[in-house]
VMD Tcl script that draws the C-alpha trace (Angstrom):
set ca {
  {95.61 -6.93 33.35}
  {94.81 -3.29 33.65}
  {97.59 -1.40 33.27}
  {96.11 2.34 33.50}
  {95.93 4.27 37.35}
  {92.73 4.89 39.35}
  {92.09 7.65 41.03}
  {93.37 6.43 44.12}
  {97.06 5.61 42.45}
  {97.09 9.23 40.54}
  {96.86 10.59 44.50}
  {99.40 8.31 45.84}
  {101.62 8.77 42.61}
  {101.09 12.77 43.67}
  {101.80 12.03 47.58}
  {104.55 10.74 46.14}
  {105.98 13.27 43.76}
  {105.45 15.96 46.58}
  {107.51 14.11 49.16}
  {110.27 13.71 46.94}
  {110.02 17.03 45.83}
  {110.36 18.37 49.26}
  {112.99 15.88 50.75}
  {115.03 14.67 47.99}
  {117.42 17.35 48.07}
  {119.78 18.90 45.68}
  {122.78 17.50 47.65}
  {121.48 14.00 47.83}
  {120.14 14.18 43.95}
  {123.85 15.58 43.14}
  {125.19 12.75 44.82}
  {122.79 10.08 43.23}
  {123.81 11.29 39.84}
  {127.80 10.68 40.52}
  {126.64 6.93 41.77}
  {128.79 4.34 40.39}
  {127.39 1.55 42.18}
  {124.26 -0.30 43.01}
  {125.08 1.06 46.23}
  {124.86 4.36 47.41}
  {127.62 5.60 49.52}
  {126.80 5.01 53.08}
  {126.33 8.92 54.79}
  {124.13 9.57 51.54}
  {122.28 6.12 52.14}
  {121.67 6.95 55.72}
  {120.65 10.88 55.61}
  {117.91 9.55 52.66}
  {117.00 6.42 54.87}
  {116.08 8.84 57.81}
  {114.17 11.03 55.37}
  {112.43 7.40 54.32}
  {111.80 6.55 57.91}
  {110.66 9.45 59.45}
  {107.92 9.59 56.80}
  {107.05 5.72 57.67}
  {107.94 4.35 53.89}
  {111.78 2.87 54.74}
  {110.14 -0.34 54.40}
  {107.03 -0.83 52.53}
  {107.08 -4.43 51.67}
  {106.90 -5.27 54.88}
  {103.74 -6.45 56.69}
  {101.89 -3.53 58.30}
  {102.35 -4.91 61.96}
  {106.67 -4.71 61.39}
  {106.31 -0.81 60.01}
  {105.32 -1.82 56.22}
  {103.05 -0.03 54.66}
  {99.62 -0.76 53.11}
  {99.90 -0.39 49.56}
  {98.66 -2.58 46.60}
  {100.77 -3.97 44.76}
  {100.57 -1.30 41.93}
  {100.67 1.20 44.85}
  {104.85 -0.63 45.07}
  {105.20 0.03 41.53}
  {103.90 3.15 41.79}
  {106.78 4.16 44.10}
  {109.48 2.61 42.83}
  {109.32 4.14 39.52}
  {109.24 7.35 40.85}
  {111.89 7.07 42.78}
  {113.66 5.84 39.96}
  {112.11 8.51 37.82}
  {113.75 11.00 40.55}
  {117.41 9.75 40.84}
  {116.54 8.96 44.88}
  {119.58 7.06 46.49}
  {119.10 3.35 46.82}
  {119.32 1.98 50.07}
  {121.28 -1.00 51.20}
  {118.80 -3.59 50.75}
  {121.16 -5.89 53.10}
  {118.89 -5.20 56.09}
  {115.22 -3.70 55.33}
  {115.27 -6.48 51.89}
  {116.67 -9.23 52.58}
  {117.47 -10.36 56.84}
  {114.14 -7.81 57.79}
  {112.10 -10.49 55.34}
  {113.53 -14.04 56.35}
  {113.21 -12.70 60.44}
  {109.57 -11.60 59.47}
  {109.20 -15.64 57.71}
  {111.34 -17.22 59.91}
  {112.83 -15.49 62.76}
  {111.65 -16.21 66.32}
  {109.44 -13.43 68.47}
  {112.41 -12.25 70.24}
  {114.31 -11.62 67.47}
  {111.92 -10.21 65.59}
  {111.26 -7.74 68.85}
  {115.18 -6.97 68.63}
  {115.84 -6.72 65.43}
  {113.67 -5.27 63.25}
  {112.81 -1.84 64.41}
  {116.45 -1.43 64.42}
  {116.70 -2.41 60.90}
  {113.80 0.41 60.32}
  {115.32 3.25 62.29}
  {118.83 2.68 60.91}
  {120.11 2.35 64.02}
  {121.41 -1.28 63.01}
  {123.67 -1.30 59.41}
  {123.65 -4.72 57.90}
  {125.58 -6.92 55.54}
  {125.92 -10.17 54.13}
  {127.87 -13.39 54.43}
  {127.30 -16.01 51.77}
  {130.25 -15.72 49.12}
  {133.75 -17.68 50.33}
  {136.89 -17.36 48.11}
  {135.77 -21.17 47.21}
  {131.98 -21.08 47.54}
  {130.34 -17.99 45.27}
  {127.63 -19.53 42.61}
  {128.00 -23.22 44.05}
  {127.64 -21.46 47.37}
  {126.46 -24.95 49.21}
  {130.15 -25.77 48.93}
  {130.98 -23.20 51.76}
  {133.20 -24.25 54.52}
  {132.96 -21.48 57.49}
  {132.50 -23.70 60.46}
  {130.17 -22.97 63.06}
  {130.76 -25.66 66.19}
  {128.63 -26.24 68.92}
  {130.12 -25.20 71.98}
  {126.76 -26.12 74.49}
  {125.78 -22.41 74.84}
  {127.19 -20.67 72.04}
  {128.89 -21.65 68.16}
  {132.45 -21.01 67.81}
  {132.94 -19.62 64.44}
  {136.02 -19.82 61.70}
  {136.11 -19.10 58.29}
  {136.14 -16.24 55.85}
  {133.80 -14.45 53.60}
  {134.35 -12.59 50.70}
  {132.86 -9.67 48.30}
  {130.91 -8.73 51.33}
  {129.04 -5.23 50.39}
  {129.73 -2.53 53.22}
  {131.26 -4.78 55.65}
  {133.25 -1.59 56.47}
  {130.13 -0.09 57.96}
  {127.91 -3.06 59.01}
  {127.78 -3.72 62.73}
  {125.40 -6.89 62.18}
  {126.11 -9.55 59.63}
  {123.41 -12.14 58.80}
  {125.80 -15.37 57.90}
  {125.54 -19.07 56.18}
  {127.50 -21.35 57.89}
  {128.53 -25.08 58.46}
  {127.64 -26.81 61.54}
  {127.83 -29.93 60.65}
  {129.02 -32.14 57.46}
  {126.57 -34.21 55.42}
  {126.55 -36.23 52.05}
  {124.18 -33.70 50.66}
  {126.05 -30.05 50.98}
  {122.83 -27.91 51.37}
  {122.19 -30.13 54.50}
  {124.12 -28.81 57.63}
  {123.92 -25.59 56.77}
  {122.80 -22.96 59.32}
  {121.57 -19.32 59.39}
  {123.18 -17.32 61.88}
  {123.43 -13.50 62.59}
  {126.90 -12.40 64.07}
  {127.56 -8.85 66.12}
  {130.54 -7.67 63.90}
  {131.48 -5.90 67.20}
  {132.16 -9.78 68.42}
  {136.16 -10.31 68.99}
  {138.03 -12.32 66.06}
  {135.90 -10.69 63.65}
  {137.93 -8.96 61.42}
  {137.15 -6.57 58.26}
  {140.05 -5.63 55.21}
  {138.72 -3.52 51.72}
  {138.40 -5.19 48.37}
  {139.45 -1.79 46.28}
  {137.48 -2.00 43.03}
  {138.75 -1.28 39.07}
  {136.23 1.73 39.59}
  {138.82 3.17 42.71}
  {135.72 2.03 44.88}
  {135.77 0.70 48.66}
  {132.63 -1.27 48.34}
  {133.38 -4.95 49.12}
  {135.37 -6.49 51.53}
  {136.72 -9.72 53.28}
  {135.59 -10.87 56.45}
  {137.79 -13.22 59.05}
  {136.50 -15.15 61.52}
  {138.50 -16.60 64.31}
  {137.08 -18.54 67.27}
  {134.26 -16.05 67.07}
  {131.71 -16.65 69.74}
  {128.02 -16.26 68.83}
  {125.02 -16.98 70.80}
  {122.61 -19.83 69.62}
  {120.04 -17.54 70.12}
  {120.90 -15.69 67.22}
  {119.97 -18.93 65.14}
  {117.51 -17.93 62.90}
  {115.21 -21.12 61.80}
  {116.65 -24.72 63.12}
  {120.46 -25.42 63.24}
  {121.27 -27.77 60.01}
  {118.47 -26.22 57.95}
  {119.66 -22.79 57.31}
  {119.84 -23.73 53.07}
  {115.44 -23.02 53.14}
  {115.94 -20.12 54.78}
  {118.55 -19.07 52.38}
  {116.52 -19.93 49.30}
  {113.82 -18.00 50.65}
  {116.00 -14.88 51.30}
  {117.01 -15.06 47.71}
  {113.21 -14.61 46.27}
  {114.04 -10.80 47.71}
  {117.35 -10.53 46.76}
  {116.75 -11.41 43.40}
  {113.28 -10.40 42.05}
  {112.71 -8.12 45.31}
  {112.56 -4.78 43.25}
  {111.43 -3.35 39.83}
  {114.17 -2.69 37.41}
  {112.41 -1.49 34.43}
  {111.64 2.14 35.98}
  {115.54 2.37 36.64}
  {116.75 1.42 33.38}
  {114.25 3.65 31.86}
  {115.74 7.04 33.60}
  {119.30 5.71 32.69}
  {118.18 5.17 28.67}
  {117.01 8.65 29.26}
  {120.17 10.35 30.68}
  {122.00 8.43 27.67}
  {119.72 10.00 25.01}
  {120.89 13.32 26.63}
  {124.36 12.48 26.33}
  {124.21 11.58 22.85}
  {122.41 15.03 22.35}
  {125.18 17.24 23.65}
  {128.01 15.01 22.44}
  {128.94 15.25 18.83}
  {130.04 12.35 15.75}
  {132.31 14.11 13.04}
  {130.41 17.43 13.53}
  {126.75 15.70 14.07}
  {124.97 15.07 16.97}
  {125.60 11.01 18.09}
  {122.27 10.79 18.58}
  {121.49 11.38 15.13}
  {124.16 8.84 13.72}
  {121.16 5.71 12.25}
  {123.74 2.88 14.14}
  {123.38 4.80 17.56}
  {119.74 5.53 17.31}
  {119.00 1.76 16.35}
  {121.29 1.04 19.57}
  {118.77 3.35 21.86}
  {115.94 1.76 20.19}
  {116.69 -1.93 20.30}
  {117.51 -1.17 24.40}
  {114.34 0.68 24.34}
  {112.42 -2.32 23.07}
  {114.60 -4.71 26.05}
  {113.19 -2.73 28.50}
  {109.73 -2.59 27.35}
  {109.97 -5.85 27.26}
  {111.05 -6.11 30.80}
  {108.54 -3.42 32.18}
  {105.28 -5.43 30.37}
  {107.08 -8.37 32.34}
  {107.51 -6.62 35.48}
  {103.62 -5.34 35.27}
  {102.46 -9.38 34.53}
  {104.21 -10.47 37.53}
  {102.79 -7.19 39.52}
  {99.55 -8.72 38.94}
  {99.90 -12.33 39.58}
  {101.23 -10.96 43.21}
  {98.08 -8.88 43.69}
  {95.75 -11.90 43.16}
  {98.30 -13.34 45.90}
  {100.57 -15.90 44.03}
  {104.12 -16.29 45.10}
  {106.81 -14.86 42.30}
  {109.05 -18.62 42.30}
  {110.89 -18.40 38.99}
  {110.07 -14.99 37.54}
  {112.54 -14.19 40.20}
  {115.47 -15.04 39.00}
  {114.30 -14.18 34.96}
  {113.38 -10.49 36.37}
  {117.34 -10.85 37.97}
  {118.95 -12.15 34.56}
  {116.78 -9.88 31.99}
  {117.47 -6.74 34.69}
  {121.12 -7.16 35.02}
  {121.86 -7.88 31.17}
  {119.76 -4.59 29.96}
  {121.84 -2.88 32.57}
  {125.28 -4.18 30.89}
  {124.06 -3.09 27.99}
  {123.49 0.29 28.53}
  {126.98 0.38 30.18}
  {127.95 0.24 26.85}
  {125.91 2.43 25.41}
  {127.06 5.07 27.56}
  {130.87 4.44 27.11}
  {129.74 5.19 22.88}
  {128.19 8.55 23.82}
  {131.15 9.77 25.67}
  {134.17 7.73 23.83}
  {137.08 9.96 25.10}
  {135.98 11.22 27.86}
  {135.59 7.83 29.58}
  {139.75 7.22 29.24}
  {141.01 8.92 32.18}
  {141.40 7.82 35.25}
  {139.56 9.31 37.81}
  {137.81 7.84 40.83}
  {138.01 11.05 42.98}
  {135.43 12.52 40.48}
  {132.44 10.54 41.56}
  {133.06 10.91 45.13}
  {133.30 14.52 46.09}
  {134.99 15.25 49.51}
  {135.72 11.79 49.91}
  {139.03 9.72 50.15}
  {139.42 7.19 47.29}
  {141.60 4.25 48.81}
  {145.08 3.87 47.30}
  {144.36 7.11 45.21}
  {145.90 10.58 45.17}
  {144.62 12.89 42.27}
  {147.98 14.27 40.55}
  {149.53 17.80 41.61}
  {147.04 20.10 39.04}
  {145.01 17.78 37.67}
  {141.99 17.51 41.13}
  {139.45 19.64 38.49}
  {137.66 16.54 36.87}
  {137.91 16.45 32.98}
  {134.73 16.18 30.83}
  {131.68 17.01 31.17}
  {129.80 15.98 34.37}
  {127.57 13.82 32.46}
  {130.78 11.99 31.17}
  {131.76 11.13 35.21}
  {130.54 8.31 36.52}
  {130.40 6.70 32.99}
  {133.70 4.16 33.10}
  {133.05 3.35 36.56}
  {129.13 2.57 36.22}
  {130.83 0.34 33.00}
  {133.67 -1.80 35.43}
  {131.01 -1.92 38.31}
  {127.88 -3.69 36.27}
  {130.17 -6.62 35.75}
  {129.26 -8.25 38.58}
  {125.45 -7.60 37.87}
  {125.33 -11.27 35.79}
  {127.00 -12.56 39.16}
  {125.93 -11.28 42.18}
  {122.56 -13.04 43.80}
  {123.59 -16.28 41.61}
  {125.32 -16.02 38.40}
  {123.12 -15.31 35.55}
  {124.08 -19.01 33.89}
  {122.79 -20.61 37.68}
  {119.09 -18.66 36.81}
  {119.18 -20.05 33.50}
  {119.05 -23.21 34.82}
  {116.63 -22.58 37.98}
  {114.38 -21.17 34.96}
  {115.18 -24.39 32.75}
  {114.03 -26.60 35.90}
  {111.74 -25.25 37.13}
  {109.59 -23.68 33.87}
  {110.78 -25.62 31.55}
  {111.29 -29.12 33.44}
  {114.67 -29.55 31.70}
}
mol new
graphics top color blue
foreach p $ca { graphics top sphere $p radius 0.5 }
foreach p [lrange $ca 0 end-1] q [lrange $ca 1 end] { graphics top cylinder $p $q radius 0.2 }
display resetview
């Protein structure tokens, strides 16, 4: 594995650096920095998604024939660390990395044709129903009901922690259309117009203050069997192959490296009994060790870049990529709650979201000015939000045992 650039990644890397140097600007990089979330907010998501689109790299995983670019693999690498490197918004990966991906695999011509340079344009917003209030890791167990009416399902059921539901106007859906001895069988992929009546959307408000998730409600929803995507009764495969790009669909290392960085900075300007923090031995050793994770990671990342280039399929490196990414991530949470102890105390949602509502939340009469420094911020929230890291995509205990089967035979 050769891990330094040729001459043909130093140019793209510079394409690269000038593009976001031009169209990354200071509002959406002031934004980026306040981000709480894995999520962006959705008008900052969309403005950098046009910016993304217009210059033909919204989608660059995907084949070149759907609007992907032609990039090697180190070429992807190449631009997701600098992205990273630049604080870019994230887009929702709902649409363009996860439902674009299973239509391109699975989806029939006509839906690709309808779909897909929606998803690319942004004129289609996306979101996801797996997760019922009884069915989250052991998500086979879910019970929506999807029955066939002769030209159309009639759907009922509910969904739950379902990521800018409050925005989405499509929503790719697992559901049950029929009941079997083995759970994963009768399961069907389905794609639901939120605009469809008896769908109906209420907020999940967040620890952080945050209006990120919500509940969905279906009631006698009517949905076309032409928006079945694969065959009725075997939508578990396409699921399992959705969830190669939902969890080891993106490099973290390059991420984790510009947060390490902004922590270092914090523990430069704050001070430890008159010292700087990042000068106290425990602290350092803390940056270090987290240092050494994500080396770890990155040297991972880069021998999994280059079994893809020689064209093998990522399996189980998946879901280590998701566990390893999402645990380093935690842990600099909690990093960054030592380098700004006090600060981190009051309560203050309205500070990461500038000119927006917060739901449920009124800043008290002379207190709107947000108190710390702005590095200080999004600290707490960052710290309640990465909980759900180890269980989103499959809890981090259910990849420890996809690893243990399927690397280790256990």
């Amino acid at each position: 594995m050769d891990l330094s650039l040729s001459a043909k990644d130093i140019a793209f890397r510079d394409e690269v650096r000038r593009f976001l140097d031009e169209k990354l600007t200071p509002d959406l990089r002031a934004t980026a920095a306040l981000m709480t979330s894995v999520y962006a907010d959705y008008e900052t998501t969309m403005k950098w998604h046009k910016a993304l689109y217009e210059k033909g790299w919204v989608a660059p995983a995907w084949p070149v024939e759907y609007g992907g670019c032609d990039w090697t693999v180190a070429q992807h690498y190449i631009f997701s660390s600098e992205l990273s490197s630049a604080s870019a918004p994230s887009l929702s990966p709902m649409g363009l990395g996860m439902c674009g991906p299973v239509l391109i695999g699975h989806g029939t011509p006509e839906q690709k044709a309808r779909f897909l340079p929606r998803m690319l344009d942004g004129g289609d917003f996306w979101c996801q129903g797996y997760s019922e209030p009884g069915s989250g890791s052991d998500l086979a167990s879910l019970q929506m009901s999807a029955v066939d009416m002769g030209d159309h399902f009639l759907c009922n059921g509910q969904k739950i922690w379902t990521t800018h539901a409050n925005y989405a106007n499509w929503i790719f859906n697992l559901v049950r259309t029929s009941k079997e001895d083995i759970p994963q069988r009768g399961i069907t992929f389905l794609l639901i117009d939120m605009k469809t009546p008896g769908v109906k959307v209420e907020p999940l408000v967040m620890l952080s203050g945050e209006h990120i998730q919500n509940q969905v409600f279906f009631t006698d929803v009517k949905v076309p069997k032409a928006n079945v995507v694969g065959k009725v009764g075997e939508g578990w495969t396409v699921a399992k192959y959705l969830m190669q790009f939902e969890r080891g669909g993106h490099a973290y290392a390059p991420g984790l490296t510009t947060r390490l960085n902004r922590i270092r900075a914090m523990a430069q300007a704050e001070l430890s009994g008159g010292a700087r923090l990042i000068d106290e031995p425990e602290f350092a050793a803390k940056i270090a060790a987290a240092n050494v994770e994500i080396s770890a990671l990155e040297f991972t990342e880069h021998r999994i870049m280059s079994a893809l280039s020689n064209g093998q399929a990522p399996g189980a490196e998946s879901s280590l990529l998701k566990t390893r990414g999402t645990e380093i991530s935690q842990a600099l949470t909690e990093l960054a709650l030592e380098a700004v102890p006090a600060y981190a105390m009051p309560y203050q949602p309205h500070a990461t979201r500038p000119g927006g509502p917060v739901p449920g939340f009124t800043p008290p009469s002379g207190n709107e000015t947000p108190i710390g420094p702005k590095h200080s911020l999004p600290v707490m929230s960052k710290y309640l939000n990465d909980r759900a890291g180890s269980i989103y995509a499959g809890t981090n205990e259910v990849q420890r045992n996809i690893m243990a089967k399927a690397v280790l035979g256990l």
